[in-house]
Each structure stands twice: as structure tokens, then as C-alpha cells.
PyMOL CGO cylinders between C-alpha atoms (Angstrom):
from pymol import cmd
from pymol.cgo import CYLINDER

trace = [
    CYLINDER, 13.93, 59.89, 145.42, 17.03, 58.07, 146.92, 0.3, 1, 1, 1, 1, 1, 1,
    CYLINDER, 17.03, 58.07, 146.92, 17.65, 56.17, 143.71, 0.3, 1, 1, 1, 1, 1, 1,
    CYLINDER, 17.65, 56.17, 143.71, 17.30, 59.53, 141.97, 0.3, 1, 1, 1, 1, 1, 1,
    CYLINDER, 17.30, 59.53, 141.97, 20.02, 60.82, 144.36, 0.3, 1, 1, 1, 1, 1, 1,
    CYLINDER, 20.02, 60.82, 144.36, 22.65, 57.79, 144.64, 0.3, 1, 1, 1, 1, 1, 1,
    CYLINDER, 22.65, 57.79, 144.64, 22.23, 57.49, 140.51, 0.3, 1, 1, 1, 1, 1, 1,
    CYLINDER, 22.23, 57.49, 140.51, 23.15, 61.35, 140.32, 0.3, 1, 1, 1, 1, 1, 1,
    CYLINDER, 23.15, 61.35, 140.32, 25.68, 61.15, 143.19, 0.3, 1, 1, 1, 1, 1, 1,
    CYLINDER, 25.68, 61.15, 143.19, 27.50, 58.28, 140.84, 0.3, 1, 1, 1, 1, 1, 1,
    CYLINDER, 27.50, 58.28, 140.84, 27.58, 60.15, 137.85, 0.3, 1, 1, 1, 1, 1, 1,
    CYLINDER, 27.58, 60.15, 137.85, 28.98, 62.87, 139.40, 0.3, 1, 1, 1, 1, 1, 1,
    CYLINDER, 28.98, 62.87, 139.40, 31.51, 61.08, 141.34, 0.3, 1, 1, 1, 1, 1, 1,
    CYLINDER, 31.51, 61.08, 141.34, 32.68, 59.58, 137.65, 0.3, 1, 1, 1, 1, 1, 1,
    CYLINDER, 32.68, 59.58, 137.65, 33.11, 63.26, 136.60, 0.3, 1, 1, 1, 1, 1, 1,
    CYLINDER, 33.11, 63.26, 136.60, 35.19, 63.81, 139.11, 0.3, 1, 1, 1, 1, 1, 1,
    CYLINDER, 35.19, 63.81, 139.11, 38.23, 61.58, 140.02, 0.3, 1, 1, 1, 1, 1, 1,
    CYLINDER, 38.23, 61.58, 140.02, 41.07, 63.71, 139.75, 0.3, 1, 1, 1, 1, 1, 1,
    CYLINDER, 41.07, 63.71, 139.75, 42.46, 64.94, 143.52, 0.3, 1, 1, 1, 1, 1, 1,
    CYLINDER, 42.46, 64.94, 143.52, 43.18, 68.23, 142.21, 0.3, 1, 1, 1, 1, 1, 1,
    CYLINDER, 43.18, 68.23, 142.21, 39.76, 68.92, 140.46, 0.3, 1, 1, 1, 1, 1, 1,
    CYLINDER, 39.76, 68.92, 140.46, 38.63, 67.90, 143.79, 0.3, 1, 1, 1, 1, 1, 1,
    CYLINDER, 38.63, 67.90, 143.79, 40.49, 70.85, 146.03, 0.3, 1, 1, 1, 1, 1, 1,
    CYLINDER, 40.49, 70.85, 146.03, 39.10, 72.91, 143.33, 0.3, 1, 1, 1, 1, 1, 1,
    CYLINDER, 39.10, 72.91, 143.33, 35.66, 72.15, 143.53, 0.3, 1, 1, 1, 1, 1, 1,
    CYLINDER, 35.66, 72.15, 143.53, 36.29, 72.29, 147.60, 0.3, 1, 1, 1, 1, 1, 1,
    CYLINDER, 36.29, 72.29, 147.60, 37.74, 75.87, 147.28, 0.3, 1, 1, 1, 1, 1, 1,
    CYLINDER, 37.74, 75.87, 147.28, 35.19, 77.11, 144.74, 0.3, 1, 1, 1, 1, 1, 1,
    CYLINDER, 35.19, 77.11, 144.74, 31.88, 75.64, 145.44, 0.3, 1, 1, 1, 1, 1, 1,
    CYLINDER, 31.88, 75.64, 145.44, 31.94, 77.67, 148.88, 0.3, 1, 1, 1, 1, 1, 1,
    CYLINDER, 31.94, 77.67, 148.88, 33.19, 80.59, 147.03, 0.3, 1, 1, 1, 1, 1, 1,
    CYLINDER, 33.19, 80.59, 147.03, 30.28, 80.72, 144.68, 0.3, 1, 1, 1, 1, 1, 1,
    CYLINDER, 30.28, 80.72, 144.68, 27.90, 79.97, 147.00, 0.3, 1, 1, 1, 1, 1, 1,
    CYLINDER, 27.90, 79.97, 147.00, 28.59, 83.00, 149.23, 0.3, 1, 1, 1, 1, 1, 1,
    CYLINDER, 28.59, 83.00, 149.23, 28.74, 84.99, 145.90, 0.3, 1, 1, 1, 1, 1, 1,
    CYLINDER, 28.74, 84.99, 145.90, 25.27, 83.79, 145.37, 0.3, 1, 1, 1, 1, 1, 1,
    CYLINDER, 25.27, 83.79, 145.37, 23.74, 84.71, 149.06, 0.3, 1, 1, 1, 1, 1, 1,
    CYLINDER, 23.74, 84.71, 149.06, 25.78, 87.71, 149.76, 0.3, 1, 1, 1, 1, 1, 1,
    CYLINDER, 25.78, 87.71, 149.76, 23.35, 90.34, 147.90, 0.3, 1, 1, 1, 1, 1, 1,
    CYLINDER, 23.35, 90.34, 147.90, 20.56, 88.15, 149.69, 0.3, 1, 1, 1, 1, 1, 1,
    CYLINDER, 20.56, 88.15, 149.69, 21.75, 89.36, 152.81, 0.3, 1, 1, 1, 1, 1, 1,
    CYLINDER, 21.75, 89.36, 152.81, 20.91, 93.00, 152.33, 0.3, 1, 1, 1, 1, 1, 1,
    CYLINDER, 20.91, 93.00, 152.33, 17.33, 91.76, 151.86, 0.3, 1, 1, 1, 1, 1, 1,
    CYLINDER, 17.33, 91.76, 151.86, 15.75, 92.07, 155.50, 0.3, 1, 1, 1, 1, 1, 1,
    CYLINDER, 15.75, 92.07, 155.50, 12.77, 89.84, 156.57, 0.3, 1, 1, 1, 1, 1, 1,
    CYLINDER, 12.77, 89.84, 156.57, 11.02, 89.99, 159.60, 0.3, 1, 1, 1, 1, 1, 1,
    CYLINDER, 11.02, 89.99, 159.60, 9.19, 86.62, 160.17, 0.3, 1, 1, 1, 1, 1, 1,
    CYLINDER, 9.19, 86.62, 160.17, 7.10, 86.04, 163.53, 0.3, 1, 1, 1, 1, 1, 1,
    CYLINDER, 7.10, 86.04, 163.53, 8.99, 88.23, 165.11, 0.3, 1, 1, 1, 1, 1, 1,
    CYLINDER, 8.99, 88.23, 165.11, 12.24, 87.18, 163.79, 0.3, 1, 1, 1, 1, 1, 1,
    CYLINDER, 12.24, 87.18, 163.79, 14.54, 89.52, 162.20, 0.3, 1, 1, 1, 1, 1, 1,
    CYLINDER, 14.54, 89.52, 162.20, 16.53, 87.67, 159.34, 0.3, 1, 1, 1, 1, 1, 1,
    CYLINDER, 16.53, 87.67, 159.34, 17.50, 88.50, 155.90, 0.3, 1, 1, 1, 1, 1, 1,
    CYLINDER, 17.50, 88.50, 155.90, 15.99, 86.80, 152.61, 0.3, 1, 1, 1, 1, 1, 1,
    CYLINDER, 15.99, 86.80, 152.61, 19.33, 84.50, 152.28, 0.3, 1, 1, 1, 1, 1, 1,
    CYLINDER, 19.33, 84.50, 152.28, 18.58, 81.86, 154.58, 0.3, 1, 1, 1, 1, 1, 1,
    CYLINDER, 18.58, 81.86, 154.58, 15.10, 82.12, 153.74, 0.3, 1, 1, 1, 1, 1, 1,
    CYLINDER, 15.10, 82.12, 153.74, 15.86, 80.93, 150.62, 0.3, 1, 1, 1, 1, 1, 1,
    CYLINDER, 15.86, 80.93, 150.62, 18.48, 78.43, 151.90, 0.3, 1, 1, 1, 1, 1, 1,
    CYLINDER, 18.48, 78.43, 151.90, 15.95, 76.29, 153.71, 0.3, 1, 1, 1, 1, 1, 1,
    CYLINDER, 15.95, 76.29, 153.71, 14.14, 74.79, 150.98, 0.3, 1, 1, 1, 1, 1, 1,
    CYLINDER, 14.14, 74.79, 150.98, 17.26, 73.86, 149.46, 0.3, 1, 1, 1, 1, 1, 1,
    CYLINDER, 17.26, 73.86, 149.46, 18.27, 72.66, 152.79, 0.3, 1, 1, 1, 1, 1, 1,
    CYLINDER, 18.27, 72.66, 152.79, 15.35, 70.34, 153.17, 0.3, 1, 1, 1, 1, 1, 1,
    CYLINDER, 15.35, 70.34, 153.17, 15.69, 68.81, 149.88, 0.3, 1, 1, 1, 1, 1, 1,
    CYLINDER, 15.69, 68.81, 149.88, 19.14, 67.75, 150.62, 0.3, 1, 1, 1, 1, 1, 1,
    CYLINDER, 19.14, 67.75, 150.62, 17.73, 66.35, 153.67, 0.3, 1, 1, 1, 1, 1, 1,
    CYLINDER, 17.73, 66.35, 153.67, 14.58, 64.65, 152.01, 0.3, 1, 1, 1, 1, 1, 1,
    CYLINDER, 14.58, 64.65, 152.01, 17.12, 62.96, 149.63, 0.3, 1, 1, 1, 1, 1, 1,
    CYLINDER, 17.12, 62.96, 149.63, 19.74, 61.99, 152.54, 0.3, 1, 1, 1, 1, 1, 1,
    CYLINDER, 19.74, 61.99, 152.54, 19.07, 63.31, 155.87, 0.3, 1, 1, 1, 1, 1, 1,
    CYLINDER, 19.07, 63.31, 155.87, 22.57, 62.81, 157.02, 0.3, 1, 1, 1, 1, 1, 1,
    CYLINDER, 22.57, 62.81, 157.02, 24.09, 64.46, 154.03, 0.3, 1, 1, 1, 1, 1, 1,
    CYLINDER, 24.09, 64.46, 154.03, 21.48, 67.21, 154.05, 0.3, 1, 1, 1, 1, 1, 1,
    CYLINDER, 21.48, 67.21, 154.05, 22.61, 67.63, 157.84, 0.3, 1, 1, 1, 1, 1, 1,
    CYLINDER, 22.61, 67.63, 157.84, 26.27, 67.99, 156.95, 0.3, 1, 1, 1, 1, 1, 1,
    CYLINDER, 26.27, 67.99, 156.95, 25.60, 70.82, 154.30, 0.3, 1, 1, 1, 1, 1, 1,
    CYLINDER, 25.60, 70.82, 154.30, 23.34, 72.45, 156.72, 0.3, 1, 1, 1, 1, 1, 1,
    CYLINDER, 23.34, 72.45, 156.72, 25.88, 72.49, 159.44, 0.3, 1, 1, 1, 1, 1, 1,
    CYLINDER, 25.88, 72.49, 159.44, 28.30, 73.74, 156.60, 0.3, 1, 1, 1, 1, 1, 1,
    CYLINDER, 28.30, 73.74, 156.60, 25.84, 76.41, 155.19, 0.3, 1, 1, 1, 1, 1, 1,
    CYLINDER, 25.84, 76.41, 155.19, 25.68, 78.20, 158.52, 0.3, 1, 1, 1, 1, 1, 1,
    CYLINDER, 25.68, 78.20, 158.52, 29.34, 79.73, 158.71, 0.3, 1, 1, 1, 1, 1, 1,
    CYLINDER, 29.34, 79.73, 158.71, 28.87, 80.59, 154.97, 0.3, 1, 1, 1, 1, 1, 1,
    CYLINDER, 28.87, 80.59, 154.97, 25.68, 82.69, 155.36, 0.3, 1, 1, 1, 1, 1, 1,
    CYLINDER, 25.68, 82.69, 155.36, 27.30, 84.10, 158.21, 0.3, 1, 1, 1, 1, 1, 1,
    CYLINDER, 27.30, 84.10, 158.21, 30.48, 85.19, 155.96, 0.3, 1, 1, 1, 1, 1, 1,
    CYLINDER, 30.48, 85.19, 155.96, 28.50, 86.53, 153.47, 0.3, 1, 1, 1, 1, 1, 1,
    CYLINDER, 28.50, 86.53, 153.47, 26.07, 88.57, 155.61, 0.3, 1, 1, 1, 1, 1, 1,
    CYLINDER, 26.07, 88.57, 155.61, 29.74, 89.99, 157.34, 0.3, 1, 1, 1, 1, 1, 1,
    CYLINDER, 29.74, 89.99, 157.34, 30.49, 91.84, 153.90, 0.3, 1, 1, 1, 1, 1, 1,
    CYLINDER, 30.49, 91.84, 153.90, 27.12, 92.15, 152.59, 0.3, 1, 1, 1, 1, 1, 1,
    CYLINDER, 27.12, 92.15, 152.59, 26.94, 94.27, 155.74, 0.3, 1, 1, 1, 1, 1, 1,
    CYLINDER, 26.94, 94.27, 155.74, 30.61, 96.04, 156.14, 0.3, 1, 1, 1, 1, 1, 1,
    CYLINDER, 30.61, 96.04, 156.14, 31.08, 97.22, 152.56, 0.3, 1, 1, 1, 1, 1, 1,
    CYLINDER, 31.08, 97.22, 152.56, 29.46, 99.80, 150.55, 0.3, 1, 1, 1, 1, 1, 1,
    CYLINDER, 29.46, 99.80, 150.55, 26.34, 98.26, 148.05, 0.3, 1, 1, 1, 1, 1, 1,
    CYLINDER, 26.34, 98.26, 148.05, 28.69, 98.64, 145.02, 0.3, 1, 1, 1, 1, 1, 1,
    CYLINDER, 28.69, 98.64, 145.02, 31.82, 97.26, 146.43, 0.3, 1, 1, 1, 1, 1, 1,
    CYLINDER, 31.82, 97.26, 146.43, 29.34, 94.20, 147.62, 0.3, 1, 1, 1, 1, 1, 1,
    CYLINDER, 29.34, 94.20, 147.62, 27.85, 93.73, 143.98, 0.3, 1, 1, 1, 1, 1, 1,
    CYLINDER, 27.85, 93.73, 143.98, 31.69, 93.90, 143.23, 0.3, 1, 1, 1, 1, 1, 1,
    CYLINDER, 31.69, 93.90, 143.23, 32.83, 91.25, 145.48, 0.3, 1, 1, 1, 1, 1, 1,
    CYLINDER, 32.83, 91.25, 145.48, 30.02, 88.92, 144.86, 0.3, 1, 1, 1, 1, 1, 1,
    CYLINDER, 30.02, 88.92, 144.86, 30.34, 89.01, 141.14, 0.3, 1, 1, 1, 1, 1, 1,
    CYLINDER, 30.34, 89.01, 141.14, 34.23, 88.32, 141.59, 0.3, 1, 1, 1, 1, 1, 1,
    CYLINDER, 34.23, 88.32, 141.59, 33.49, 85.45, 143.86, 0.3, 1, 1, 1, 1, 1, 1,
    CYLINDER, 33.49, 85.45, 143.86, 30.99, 83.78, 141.31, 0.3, 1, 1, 1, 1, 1, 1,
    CYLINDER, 30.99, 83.78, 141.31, 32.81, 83.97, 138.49, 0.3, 1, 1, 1, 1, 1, 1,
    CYLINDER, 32.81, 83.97, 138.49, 36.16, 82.55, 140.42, 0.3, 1, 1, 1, 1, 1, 1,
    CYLINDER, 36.16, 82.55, 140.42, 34.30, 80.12, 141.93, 0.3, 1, 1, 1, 1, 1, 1,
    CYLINDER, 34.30, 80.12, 141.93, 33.13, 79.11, 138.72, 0.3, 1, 1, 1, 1, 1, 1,
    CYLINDER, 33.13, 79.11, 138.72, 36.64, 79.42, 136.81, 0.3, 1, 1, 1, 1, 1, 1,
    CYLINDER, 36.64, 79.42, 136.81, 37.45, 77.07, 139.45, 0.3, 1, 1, 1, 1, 1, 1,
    CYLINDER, 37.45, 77.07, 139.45, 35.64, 74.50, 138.34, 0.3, 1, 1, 1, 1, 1, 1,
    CYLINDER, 35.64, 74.50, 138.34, 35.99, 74.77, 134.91, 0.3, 1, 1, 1, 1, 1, 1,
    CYLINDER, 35.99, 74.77, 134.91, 39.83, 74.63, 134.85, 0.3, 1, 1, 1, 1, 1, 1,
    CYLINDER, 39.83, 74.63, 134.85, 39.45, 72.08, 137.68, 0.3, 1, 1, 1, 1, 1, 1,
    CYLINDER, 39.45, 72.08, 137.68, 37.64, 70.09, 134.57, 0.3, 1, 1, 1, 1, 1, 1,
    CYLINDER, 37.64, 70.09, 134.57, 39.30, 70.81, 131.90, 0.3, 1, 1, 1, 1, 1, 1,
    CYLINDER, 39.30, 70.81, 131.90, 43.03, 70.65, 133.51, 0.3, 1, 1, 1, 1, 1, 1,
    CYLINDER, 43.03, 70.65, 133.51, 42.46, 67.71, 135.65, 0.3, 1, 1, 1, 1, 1, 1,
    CYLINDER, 42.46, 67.71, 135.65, 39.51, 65.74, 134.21, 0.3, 1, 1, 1, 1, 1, 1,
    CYLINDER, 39.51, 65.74, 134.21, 40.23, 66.72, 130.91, 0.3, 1, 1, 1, 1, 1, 1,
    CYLINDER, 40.23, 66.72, 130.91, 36.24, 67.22, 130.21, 0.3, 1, 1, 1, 1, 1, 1,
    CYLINDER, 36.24, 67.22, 130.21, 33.36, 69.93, 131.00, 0.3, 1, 1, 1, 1, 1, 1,
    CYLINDER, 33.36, 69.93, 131.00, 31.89, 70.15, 134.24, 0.3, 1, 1, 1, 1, 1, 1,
    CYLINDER, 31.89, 70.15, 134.24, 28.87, 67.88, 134.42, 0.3, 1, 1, 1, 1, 1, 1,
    CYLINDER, 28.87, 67.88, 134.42, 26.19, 70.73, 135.87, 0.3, 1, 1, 1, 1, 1, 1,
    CYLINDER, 26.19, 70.73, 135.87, 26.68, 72.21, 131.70, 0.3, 1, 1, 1, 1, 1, 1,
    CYLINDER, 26.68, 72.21, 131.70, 24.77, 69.09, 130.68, 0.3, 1, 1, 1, 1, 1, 1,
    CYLINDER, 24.77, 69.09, 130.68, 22.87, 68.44, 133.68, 0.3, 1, 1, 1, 1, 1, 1,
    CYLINDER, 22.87, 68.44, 133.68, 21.76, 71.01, 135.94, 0.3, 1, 1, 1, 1, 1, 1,
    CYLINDER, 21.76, 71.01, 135.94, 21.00, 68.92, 138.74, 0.3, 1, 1, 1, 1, 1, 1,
    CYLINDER, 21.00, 68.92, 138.74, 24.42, 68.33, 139.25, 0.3, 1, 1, 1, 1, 1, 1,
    CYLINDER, 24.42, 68.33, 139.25, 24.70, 71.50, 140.84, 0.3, 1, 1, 1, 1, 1, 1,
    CYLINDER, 24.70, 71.50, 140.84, 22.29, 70.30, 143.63, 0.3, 1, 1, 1, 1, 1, 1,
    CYLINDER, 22.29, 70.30, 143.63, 24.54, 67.78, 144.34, 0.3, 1, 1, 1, 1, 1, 1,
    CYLINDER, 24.54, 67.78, 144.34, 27.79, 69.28, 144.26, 0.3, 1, 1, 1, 1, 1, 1,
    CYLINDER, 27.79, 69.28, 144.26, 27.24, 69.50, 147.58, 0.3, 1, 1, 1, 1, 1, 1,
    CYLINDER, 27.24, 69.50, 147.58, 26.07, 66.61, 148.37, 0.3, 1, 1, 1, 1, 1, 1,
    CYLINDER, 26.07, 66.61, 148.37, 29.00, 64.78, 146.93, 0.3, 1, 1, 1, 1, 1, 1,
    CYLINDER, 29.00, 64.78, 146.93, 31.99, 67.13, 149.12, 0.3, 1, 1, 1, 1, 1, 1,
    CYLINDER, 31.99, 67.13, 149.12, 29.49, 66.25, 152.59, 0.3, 1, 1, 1, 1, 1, 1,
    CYLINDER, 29.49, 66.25, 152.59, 29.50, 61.79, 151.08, 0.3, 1, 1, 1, 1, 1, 1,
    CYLINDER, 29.50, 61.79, 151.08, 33.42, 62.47, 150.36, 0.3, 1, 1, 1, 1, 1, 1,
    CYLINDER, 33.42, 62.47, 150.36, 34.04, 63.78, 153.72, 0.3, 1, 1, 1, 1, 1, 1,
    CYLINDER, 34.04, 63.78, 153.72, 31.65, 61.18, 155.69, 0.3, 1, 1, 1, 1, 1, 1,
    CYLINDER, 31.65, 61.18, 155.69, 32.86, 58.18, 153.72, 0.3, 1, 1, 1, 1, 1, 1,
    CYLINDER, 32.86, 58.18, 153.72, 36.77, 59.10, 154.30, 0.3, 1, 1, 1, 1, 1, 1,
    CYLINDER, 36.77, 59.10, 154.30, 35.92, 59.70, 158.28, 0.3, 1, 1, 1, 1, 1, 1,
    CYLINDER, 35.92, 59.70, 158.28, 34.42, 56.08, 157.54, 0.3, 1, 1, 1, 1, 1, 1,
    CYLINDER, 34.42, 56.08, 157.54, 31.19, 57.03, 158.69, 0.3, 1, 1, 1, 1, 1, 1,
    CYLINDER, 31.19, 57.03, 158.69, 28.96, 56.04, 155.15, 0.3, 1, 1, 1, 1, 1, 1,
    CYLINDER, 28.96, 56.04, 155.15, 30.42, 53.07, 154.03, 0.3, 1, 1, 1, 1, 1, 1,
    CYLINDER, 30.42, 53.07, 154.03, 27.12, 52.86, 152.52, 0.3, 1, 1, 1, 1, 1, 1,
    CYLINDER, 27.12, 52.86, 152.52, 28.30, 55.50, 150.18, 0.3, 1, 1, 1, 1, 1, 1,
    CYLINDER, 28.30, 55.50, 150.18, 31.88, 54.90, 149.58, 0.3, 1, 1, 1, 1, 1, 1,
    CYLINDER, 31.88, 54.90, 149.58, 31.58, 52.27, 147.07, 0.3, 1, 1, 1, 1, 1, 1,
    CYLINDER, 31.58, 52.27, 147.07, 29.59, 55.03, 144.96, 0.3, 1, 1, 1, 1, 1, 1,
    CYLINDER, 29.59, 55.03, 144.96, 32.15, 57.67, 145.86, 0.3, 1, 1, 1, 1, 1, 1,
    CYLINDER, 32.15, 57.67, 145.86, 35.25, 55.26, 144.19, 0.3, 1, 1, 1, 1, 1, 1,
    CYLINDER, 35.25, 55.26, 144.19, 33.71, 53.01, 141.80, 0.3, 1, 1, 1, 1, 1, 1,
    CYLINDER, 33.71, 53.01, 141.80, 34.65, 53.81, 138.42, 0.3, 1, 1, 1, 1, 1, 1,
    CYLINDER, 34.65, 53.81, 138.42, 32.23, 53.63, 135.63, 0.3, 1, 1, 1, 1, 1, 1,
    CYLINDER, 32.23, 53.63, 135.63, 33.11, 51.17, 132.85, 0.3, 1, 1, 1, 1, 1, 1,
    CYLINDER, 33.11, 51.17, 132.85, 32.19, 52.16, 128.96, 0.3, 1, 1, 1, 1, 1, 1,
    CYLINDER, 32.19, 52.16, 128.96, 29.98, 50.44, 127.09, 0.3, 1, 1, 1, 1, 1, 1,
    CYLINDER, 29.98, 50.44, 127.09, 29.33, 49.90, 123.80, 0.3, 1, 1, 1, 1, 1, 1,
    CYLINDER, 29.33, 49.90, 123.80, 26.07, 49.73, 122.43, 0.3, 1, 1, 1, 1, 1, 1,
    CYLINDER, 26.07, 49.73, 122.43, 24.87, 48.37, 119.18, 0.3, 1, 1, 1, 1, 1, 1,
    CYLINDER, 24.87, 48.37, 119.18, 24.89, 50.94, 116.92, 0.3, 1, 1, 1, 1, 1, 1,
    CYLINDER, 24.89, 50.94, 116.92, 28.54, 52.25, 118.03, 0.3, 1, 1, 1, 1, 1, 1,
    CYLINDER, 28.54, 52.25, 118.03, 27.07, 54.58, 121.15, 0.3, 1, 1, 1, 1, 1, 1,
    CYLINDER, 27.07, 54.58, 121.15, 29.21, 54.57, 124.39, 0.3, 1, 1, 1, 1, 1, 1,
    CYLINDER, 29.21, 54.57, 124.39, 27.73, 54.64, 127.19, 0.3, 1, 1, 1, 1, 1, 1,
    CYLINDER, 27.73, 54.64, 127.19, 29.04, 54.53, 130.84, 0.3, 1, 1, 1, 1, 1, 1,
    CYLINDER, 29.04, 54.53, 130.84, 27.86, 52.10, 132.96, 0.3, 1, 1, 1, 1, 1, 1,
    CYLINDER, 27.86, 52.10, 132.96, 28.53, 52.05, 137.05, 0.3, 1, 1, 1, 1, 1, 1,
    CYLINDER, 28.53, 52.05, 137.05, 30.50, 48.25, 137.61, 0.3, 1, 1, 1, 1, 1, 1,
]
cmd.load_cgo(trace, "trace")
């Protein structure tokens, strides 16, 4: 499963080199994911006793995936997911269920134009999650590495983070990219 991950975290991290596609992605992968958990939030759960809503619920498995591919990482987004379902529950909870539907639609669709014109302005190419869903699992993964490896604290994971990929040429005339 760690090969899995590192092999996905590099072919993300060649989709996206450009500092300003970056910020984007910083700014809108948040945004989208409170768009996504905010209608949770009016979902109540009571579960031995404890009084929740269905957002977090759902969270967690997400959560420990993260963690079962790199605890540390998985950790980071955790500690990071916390404030976000907290945001979300905030309006989920002080607006109206229309203005709510409202907000959360606006913040999912700006989170994604984010990240399209983050790609196409910046990287000049689609977003690599069109292609390969699991690259929206690891969006996250890849802001927690970027953050850890500039604090200097997954050097581990650095070389992944800034080694471009080098095209290749295979017989036939296919290009293919290829980690150095």
C-alpha cells in the first residue's frame, strides 16, 4: 500500500509544479471539502451516547486510510480536518437549509474552478483527479508531504515532492513519463 501511495503521491506532484497552481489548490481543496461536509452536518447521529452529526462519521474512514497509507501524513490531515468540520457545522447550523444548500454548492463549484484554472493557467494541463480519481484521495496527502517536507521534517518525501519526471519515448512513438 505505501508503494501504491508514494507512486500516486509522484504523479501528482509532476502535475503540479507551478507555485501558483499550488496556492490554488491550498485555497480550494479546503473550500470544497467543507462544501462537501457542510449538508452532512445537519445529519445528527447519536452513537454510544455520543451526540455527533453524520460528517465526521463519514470522515473517519477516510481518515484512517490516509493514516494506513502514511500515518504521519494521515495525522496531519486529521489535525487539519478538525477546524474544517467545525467551520462547516458553524453554517450548516446558523443559516437557513436553503441558504446552506446555497453556500455549499457555491463553495464546491469554486473550489473546483480553483483547480481547474489553477491547471489550465499555471500547469497548462487538466487536473489529474479527471483521469484518475484517486488523485483526489491524495490531494491531501500531497498539501500535508509539501508542508512537512518544507518544515524539513520528511526528507523521506521531499525528493518525491521536487523530482521532476523525465519523458520517455517508447517504441512505437508513446511518451511516457518516467520519475528520474
Amino acid at each position: 500500500m505505501k508503494r501504491m501511495f508514494r507512486r500516486e503521491l509522484a504523479v501528482y506532484a509532476d502535475a503540479h509544479r507551478d507555485r501558483l497552481n499550488g496556492v490554488m489548490h491550498i485555497i480550494g481543496n479546503p473550500i470544497i471539502f467543507v462544501g462537501v461536509v457542510m449538508p452532512l452536518s445537519l445529519v445528527p447521529v447519536t452513537l454510544f451516547g455520543f451526540h455527533t452529526s453524520l460528517a465526521p462519521l463519514l470522515v473517519i474512514p477516510a481518515l484512517l486510510m490516509w493514516m494506513a497509507w502514511d500515518f504521519g501524513l494521515g495525522l496531519g490531515i486529521a489535525v487539519a480536518a478538525v477546524p474544517l468540520l467545525w467551520i462547516a457545522a458553524a453554517i450548516a447550523g446558523n443559516v437557513g437549509v436553503a441558504w446552506m444548500w446555497t453556500i455549499a454548492a457555491t463553495l464546491f463549484v469554486l473550489g473546483w474552478v480553483l483547480q481547474i484554472v489553477g491547471h489550465q493557467a499555471f500547469e497548462g494541463k487538466r487536473p489529474t483527479a479527471i483521469n484518475n480519481p484517486m488523485q483526489s484521495l491524495i490531494a491531501p496527502m500531497y498539501m500535508v508531504a509539501k508542508l512537512y517536507a518544507a518544515l524539513g521534517l520528511r526528507p523521506d518525501l521531499a525528493g518525491i515532492l521536487q523530482q521532476p519526471s523525465v519523458p520517455q519515448t517508447l517504441p512505437g512513438g508513446a511518451e511516457v513519463s518516467q520519475r528520474q
